[in-house]
Every structure is written in structure tokens, then in C-alpha cells.
C-alpha positions in Angstrom: -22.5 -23.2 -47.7 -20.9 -19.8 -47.9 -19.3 -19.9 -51.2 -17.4 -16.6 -52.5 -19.6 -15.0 -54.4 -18.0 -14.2 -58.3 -18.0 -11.0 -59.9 -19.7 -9.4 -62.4 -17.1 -9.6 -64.9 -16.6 -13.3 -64.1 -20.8 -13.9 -64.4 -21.3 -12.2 -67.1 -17.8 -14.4 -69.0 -20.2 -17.4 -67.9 -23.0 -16.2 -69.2 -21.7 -15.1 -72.4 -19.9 -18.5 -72.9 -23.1 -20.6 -72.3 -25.4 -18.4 -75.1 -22.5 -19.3 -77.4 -23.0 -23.2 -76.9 -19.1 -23.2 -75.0 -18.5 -24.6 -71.5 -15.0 -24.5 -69.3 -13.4 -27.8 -69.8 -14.2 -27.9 -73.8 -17.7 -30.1 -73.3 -21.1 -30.0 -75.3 -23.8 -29.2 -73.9 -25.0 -32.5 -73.3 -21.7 -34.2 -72.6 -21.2 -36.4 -69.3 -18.2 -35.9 -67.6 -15.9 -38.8 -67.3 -17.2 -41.2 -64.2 -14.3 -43.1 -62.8 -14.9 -46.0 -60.2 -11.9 -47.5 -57.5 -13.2 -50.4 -55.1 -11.4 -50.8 -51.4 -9.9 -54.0 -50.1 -13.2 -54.1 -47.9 -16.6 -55.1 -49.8 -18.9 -52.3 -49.8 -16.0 -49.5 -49.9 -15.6 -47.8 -53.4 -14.4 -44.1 -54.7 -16.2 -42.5 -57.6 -14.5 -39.7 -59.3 -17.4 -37.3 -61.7 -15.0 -35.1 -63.2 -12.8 -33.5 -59.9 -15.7 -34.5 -57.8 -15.0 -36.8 -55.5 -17.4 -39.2 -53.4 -16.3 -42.1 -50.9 -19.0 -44.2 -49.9 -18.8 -47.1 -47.0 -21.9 -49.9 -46.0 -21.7 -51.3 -42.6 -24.3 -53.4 -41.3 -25.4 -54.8 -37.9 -28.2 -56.6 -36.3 -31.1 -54.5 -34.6 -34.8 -55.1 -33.5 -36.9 -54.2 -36.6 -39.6 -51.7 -36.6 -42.8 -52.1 -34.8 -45.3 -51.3 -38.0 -42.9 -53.5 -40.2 -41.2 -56.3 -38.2 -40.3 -58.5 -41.6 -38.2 -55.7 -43.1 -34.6 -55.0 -43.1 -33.9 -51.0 -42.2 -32.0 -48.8 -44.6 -29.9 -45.7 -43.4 -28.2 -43.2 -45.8 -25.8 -40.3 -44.4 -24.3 -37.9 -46.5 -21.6 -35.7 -44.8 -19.9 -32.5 -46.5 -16.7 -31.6 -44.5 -14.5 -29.1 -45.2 -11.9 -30.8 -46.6 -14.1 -31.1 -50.0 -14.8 -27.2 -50.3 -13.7 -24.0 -48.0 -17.3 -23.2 -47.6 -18.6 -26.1 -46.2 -19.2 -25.6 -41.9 -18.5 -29.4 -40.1 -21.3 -30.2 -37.7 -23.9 -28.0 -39.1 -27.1 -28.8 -41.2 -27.1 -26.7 -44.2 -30.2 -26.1 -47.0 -27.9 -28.0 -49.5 -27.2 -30.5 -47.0 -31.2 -31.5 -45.9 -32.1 -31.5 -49.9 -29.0 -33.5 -51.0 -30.0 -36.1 -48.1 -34.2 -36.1 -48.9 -32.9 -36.9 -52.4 -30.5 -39.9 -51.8 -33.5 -41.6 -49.5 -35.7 -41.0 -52.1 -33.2 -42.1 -55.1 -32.2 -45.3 -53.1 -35.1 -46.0 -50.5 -38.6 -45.0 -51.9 -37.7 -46.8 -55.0 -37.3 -50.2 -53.6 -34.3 -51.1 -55.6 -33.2 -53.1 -52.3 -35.1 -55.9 -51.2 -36.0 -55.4 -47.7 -37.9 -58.7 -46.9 -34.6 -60.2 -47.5 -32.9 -58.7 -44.9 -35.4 -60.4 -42.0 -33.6 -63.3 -39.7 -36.2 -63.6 -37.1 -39.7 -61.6 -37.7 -40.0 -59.5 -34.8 -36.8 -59.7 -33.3 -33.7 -59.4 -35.7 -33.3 -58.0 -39.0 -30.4 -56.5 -40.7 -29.7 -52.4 -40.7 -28.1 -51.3 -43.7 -26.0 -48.2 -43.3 -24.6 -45.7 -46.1 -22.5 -43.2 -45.4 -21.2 -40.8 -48.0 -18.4 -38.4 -47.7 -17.7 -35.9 -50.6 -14.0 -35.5 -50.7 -13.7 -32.7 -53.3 -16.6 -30.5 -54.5 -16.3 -29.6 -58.5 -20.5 -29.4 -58.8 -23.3 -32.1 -59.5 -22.7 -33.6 -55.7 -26.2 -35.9 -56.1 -25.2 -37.5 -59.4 -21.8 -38.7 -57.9 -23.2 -39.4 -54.2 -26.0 -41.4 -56.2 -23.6 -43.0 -58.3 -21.4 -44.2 -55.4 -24.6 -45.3 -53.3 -25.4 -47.8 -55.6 -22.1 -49.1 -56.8 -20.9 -49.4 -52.8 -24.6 -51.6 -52.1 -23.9 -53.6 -55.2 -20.5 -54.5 -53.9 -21.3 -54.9 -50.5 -21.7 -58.4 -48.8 -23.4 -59.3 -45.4 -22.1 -62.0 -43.2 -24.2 -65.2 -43.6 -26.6 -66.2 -40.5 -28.3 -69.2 -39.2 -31.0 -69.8 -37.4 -31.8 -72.7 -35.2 -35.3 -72.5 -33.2 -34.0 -69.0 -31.0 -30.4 -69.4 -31.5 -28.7 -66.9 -34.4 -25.6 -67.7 -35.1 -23.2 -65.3 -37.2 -20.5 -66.6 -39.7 -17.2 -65.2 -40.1 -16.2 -64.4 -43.8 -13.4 -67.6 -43.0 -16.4 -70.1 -42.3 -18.4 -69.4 -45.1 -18.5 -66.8 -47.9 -20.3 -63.3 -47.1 -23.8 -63.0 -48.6 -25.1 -60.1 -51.1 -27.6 -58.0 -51.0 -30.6 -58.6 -53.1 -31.3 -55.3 -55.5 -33.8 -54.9 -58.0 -33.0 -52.4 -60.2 -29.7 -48.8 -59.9 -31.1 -46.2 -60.0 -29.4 -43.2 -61.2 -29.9 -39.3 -60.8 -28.6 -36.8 -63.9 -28.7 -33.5 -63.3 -29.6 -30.5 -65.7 -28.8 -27.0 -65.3 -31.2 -24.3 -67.0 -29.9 -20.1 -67.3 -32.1 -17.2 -68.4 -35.4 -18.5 -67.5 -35.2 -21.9 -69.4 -33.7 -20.7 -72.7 -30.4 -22.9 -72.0 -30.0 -26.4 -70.6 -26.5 -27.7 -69.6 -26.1 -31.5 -68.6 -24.0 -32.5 -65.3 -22.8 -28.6 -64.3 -19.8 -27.6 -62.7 -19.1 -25.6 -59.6 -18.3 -22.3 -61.5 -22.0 -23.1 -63.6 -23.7 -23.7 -60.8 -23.4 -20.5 -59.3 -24.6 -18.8 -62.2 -27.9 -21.1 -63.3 -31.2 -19.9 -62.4 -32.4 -23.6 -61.7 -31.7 -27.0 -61.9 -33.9 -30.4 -62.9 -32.7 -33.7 -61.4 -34.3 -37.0 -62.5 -33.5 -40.3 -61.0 -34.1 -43.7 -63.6 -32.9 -47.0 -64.2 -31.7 -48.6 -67.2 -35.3 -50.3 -68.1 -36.5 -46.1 -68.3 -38.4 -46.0 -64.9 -38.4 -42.6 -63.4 -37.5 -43.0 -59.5 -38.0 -39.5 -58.5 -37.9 -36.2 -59.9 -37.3 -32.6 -58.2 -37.1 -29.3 -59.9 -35.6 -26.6 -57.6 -34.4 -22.7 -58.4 -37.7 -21.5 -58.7 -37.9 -21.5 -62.9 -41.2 -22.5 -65.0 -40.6 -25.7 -67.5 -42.9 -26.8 -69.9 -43.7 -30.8 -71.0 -41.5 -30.5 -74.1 -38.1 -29.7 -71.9 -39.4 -32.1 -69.1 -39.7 -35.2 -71.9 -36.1 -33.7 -73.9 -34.7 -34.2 -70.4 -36.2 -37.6 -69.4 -34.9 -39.1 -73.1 -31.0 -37.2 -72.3 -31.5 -39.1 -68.8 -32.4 -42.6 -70.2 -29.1 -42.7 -72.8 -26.7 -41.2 -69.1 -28.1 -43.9 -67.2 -27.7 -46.6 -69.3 -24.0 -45.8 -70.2 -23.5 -45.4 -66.6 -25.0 -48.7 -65.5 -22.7 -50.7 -68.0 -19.9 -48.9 -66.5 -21.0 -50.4 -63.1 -21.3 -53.4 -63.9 -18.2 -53.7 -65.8 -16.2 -52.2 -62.9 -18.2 -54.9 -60.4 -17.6 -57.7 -62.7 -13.7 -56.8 -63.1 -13.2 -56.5 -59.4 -15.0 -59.5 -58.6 -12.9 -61.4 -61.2 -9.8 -60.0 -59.3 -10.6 -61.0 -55.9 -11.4 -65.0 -57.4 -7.8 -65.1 -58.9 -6.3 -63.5 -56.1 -4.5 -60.6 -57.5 -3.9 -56.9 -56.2 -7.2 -54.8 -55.7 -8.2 -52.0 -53.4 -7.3 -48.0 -53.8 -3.8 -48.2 -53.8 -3.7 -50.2 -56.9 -6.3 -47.9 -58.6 -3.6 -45.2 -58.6 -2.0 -44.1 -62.1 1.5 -45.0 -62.9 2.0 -41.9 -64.3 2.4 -40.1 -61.6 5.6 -39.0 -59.8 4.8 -40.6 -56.5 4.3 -44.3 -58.1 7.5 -45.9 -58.5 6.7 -49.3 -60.5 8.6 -51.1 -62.8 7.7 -54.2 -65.3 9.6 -57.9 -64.2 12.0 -58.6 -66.7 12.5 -62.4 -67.2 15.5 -63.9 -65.9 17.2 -67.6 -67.1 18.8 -69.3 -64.7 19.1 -72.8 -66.4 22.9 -72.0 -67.8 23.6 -69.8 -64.4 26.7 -72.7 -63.3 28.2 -73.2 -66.7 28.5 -69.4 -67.4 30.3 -68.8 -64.0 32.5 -71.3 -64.7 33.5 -69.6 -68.3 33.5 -66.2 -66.5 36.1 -67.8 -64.2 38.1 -69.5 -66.5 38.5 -66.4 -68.5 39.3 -64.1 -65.5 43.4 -63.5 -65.4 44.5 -64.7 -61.8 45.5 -62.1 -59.4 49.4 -61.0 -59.0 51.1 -62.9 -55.9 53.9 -59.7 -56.4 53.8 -56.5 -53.8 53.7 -53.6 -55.1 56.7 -51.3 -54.5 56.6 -48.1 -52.7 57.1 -45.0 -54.7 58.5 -41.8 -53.0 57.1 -38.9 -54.4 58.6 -36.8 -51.9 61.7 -36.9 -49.2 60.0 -38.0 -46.2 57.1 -39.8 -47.3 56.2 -43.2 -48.5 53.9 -46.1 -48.5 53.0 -48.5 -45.6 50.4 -51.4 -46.3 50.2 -55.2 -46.6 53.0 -56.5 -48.3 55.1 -53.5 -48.5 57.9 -52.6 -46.0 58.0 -49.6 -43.9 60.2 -47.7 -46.1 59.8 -43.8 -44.7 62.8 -42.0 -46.9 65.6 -40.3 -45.1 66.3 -36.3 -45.3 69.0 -35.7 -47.3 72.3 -34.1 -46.2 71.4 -31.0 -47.5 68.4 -30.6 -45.9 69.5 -32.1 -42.6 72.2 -29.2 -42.4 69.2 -26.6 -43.4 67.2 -27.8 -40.1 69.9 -28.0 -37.7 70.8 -24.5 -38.5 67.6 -23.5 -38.5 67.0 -24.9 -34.8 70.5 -23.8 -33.9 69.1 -20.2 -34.7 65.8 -20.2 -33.2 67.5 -21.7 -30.2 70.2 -18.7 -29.7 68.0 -16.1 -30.4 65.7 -18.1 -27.7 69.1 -17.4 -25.3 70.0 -13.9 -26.1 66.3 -12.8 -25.3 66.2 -14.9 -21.8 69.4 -12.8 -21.2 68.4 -9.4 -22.1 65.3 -9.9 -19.8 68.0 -11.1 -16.6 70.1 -8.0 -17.3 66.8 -5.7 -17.3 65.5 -7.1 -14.0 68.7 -6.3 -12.3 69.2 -2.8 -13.4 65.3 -2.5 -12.3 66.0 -3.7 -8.6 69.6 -1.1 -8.3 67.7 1.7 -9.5 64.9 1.3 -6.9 67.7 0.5 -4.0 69.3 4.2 -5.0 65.7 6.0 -4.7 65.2 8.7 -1.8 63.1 8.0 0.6 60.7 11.5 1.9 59.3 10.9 5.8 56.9 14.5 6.7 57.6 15.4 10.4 53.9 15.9 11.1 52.7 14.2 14.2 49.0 12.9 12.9 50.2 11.3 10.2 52.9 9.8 8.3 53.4 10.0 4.9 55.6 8.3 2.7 56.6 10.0 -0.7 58.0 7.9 -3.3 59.5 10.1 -6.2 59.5 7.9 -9.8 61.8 7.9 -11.5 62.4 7.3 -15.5 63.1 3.9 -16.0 65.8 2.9 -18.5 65.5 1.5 -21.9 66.0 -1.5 -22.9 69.0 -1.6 -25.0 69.9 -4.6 -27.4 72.5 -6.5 -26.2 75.6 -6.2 -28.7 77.3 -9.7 -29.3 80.2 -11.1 -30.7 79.4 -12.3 -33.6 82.4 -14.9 -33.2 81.1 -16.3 -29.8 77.6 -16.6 -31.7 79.1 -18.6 -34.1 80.9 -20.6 -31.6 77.9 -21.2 -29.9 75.6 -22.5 -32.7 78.8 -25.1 -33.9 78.8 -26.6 -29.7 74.6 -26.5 -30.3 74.8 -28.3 -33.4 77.7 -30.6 -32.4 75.5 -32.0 -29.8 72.9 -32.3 -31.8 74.3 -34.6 -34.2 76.1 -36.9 -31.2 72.2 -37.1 -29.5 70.9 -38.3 -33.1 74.2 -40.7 -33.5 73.0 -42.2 -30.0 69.8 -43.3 -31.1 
């Protein structure tokens, strides 16, 4: 993992903080961040939030030859998986320091301390047994990734179930969850790994650091127990000399972690398994907080419908009955008015006034129309006498003939004076006919 490395300023803040007994997020020393559990709608599929770090763990499980120096035993495989969706640093496909000692710690949290019963997972000796895998994914890295992968580990093998088999001389034969109910696994004890974080040579000891305190901690102690105080495993890495009285103050902070933690479990097992019985709503999308903006949920509010006739008929009797009456039109304007079902086409007239206004107003824009038609026919024919009066040059030279046409100014267009009495003659025979074309219709 290729983390950016913090500055000086920023270590020595950290450092400072620590010598004064202060951490980040407002913690003691000893304090346990909170440890939040969400079960899928598959068995064996469960989210554990530490804090902002984030673990989803999955058990599958399928039938395989067993193991030649132990054919009654089941197998157990765990995978853990850092992807770079969790943290920037993280490389996929590549097997990092962190990622070989986070593994070696799971199999020896979960395997070498037989808290699974392996004997019980043997359907023919020799031939068939069951192979238990765990896969772990971190999802968001905020420090301490073995206590949540360890916590998830054992939560998602508590809730998982195995189909139920039967044998019959060398016939197996493999139920369906519909034919009879899945089987669990059989597990001894949880165990349970707390880490401890030590800076300036052992002088300070943090419980359950954080990504910003792990980067500044000269080593770390992780202990795995159960609740009946049984030390699973224990590793000490960072290179950092402790003596018995921190190893014992550690192993007594341990015991109180894990057994809060293991109530917690089995709360969370017992409430989901109550859920699933009474057929209610389970898996992730149910685990998500009403308080935020992107869960839109509202409480059923109870609704009588024993009186639901009797008060429509009250509601009805009280209602006024509609009016059989048409509305009638309203002209807000000449020339406008209403047209709809029920009401009569009733456009207004124009009123004398105005109809004398428009048929002036045509009569005018109809004459000027004229007089500019007749300027353009007198201009046209002075055009085509002026060319017909235009010399004509022919050279005498032999090669070539020549034609010379001398321009001449052309004249210009002169307004054509009227009679103002023939106008007005004109515009009463316009409008006259006018008025006999709109009798006619």
C-alpha cells in the first residue's frame, strides 16, 4: 500500500495530541469505536461498519473431495481482498506485506482456533465433505482492518446455513432450502481480535487506531480472545520491546472489548433471525437510516372506512346541484366573443364608425397601389423612346467591326401630379363597390 506519506507539521499535531491523552474523533484512550452490524437477504452475507471502516463478508459452500491426511474433516478457506475502492493506495491484483499478514492473521483467528467444528462438515469419509469459503472485501479503509474483517468473519459463519444432505448407501442427495430448512454450522466459541496501538517506544497505548494514528505509531499488539478469556492468537509487529505488565494491561482491555462485542453479535443474530420467522423486511436495504435524504419513508396513517357510504351520501345531499342555465357571452371588445357548449356563436359586428375607418383605409392603400403601377408604365415607355433616338457608330475598318453605343443620361423619375378631384372620385367608385360586394354576401 502506497499511502501519502503526512508531513511533519501534521506528525508532529499527532504526536502532540496523543502525549496529551486527546485523539481525532473526541475518544479516550481506551474507547471502542462504535461496531455496527447489517445482515443481507442471503444467510451468510452481513456488513460491519467499525467506525468509517467498512467490511463485507460472503460464505459460500460446495462439495469437494476432502484432504488425503484428514478425509473426516470439512475444509475452511478465508480470502481477504483490498480493492481500491476502499483506499487510493491499495493496487487490485497484487499481494502486498499488509495484505499476506492481514490474511495469516484471519486463518489463524478463525482456523487454528477450532472455533468451527470440522468433523461436522464430513458426508461421506473419503469422498465428500463440505468446503467452507470466506471472502472478505473491505469497502472503506479508516484503520484497524483485522478487528472489523475479524468481526465480520465470525458474524457472516454464525449466520450462515448449509443446505441439508442425505445419504443413502453411495447416493448423496442435496435439499433445496424449499424441501427442508438449511442447516448451521456448528461453532465452538467467536473469537475476536482488538487491536492496540503503542508511540514513542511503548510510553503510549491507544485502543482500535485510526488511519491518520496508524501512520504515526511505532507498533502495534493484536490479540485474538473469546468471551470465556481464551487467547486465540497473538502477534506483535512494528518492531517495539513490551514488557509482561503492558502485555497483561492489554489482555484484561481485550477480555472487557470482546465480551461487549460478542453480546452485540448475538443480539444482532437473534433480532434477524426473529425477523426472518415473522416474515418481515430484512437485508441491507432496510438497514439504511431514515434520516437521510435519499430514503423517502413515511408512517401508515390509519384509515376508517366503516362510515365511508353514509358520509358520501351527506356530502351529496349537502352539495348545491349544478346550474342547467348557459352562461352568456360577454364582449369585452368589438369583434370578439365567446364560443362553447351552450352558448351561441355570437362574434360582434364592427361598428359604423369603424367600418368607414377600414374601407378608407383599403381605398387608400389600394390607389396608392395604382398610382405606383402607373408611374412604373410611364417610366418603361420613356425608357424604350430614348433608346429608339440613340446614334448608332459603325468604324469603316475592314478587320473588324465595331459597334459603339454612346449612353446616355437616363431621366428621372418624376412623381406623377394628380388631380386631387379624380382621386377622390376614384376612392368613392372603390368604396362603392366595396360595400355592394359585402351587401351580396
Amino acid at each position: 500500500m502506497k499511502a501519502t506519506p503526512l508531513s511533519n507539521c501534521e506528525r508532529r499535531f499527532l504526536l502532540r495530541a496523543i502525549e496529551e491523552r486527546k485523539r481525532l474523533d473526541g475518544r479516550q484512550c481506551y474507547d471502542y469505536r462504535n461496531v455496527r452490524i447489517s445482515f443481507g437477504a442471503d444467510y451468510g452475507c452481513c456488513i460491519v461498519e467499525l467506525g468509517k471502516t467498512r467490511v463485507l463478508a460472503q460464505v459460500s459452500c460446495e462439495l469437494v473431495p476432502p484432504k488425503p491426511n484428514r478425509p473426516t474433516e470439512g475444509i475452511l478457506f478465508f480470502n481477504l481482498e483490498l480493492s481500491p475502492m476502499a483506499a487510493p493506495g491499495f493496487e487490485p491484483g497484487r499481494q502486498t506485506d499488509l495484505l499476506v499478514k492481514l490474511n495469516r492473521l484471519i486463518e489463524r483467528c478463525l482456523r487454528n482456533s477450532k472455533c468451527i467444528d470440522t468433523e461436522s462438515l464430513c458426508v461421506v469419509a473419503g469422498e465428500k465433505v463440505w468446503q467452507i469459503r470466506l471472502d472478505l472485501h473491505l469497502l472503506n479503509h479508516d484503520g484497524n482492518i483485522i478487528d472489523a474483517a475479524s468481526i465480520a468473519g465470525i458474524v457472516a459463519l454464525c449466520h450462515f446455513r448449509r443446505p441439508d444432505v442425505s445419504v443413502q448407501g453411495e447416493d448423496v442427495t442435496v435439499y433445496t432450502p424449499e424441501e427442508r430448512d438449511p442447516v448451521p454450522l456448528s461453532i465452538h466459541h467467536m473469537p475476536i481480535c482488538v487491536s492496540f496501538a503503542f508511540f514513542q517506544q511503548g510510553t503510549y497505548l491507544l485502543v482500535d487506531p485510526s488511519e491518520r494514528e496508524e501512520r504515526v505509531m511505532d507498533g502495534v499488539l493484536v490479540i485474538a480472545m473469546n468471551k470465556h478469556r481464551e487467547i486465540c492468537t497473538m502477534q506483535s509487529s512494528g518492531g517495539i520491546m513490551l514488557v509482561k505488565d503492558q502485555v497483561l494491561r492489554c489482555s484484561k482491555i481485550t477480555a472487557v472489548k470482546v465480551a461487549e462485542i460478542t453480546e452485540l453479535i448475538q443480539k444482532a443474530l437473534e433480532n434477524d433471525q426473529k425477523v426472518r420467522k415473522e416474515g418481515g423486511k430484512f437485508g441491507f436495504a432496510e438497514s439504511i437510516p431514515n434520516q437521510k435524504i435519499t430514503a423517502f419513508k413515511m408512517e401508515s396513517a390509519a384509515v376508517d372506512t366503516n362510515k365511508v357510504e353514509e358520509q358520501a351520501e351527506e356530502i351529496i345531499m349537502k352539495a348545491e346541484p349544478p346550474s342547467e342555465a348557459s352562461a352568456t357571452p360577454i364582449l369585452h371588445t368589438p369583434g370578439t366573443a365567446q364560443i362553447g357548449e351552450g352558448i351561441e356563436n355570437s362574434w360582434g359586428d364592427l361598428e359604423e364608425s369603424d367600418r368607414e375607418e377600414v374601407v378608407e383605409e383599403e381605398g387608400e392603400s389600394e390607389a396608392t397601389a395604382f398610382e405606383c403601377q402607373k408611374m412604373e408604365t410611364e417610366d418603361t415607355s420613356t425608357l424604350v423612346e430614348a433608346k429608339r433616338d440613340e446614334p448608332i457608330v459603325v468604324s469603316d475598318s475592314e478587320e473588324e467591326e465595331v459597334v459603339i453605343l454612346e449612353p446616355q443620361e437616363l431621366p428621372r423619375k418624376t412623381r406623377m401630379q394628380t388631380n386631387p378631384k379624380q382621386e377622390n372620385a376614384s376612392k368613392r367608385a372603390f368604396n362603392k363597390r366595396r360595400r355592394k360586394k359585402r351587401a351580396a354576401r
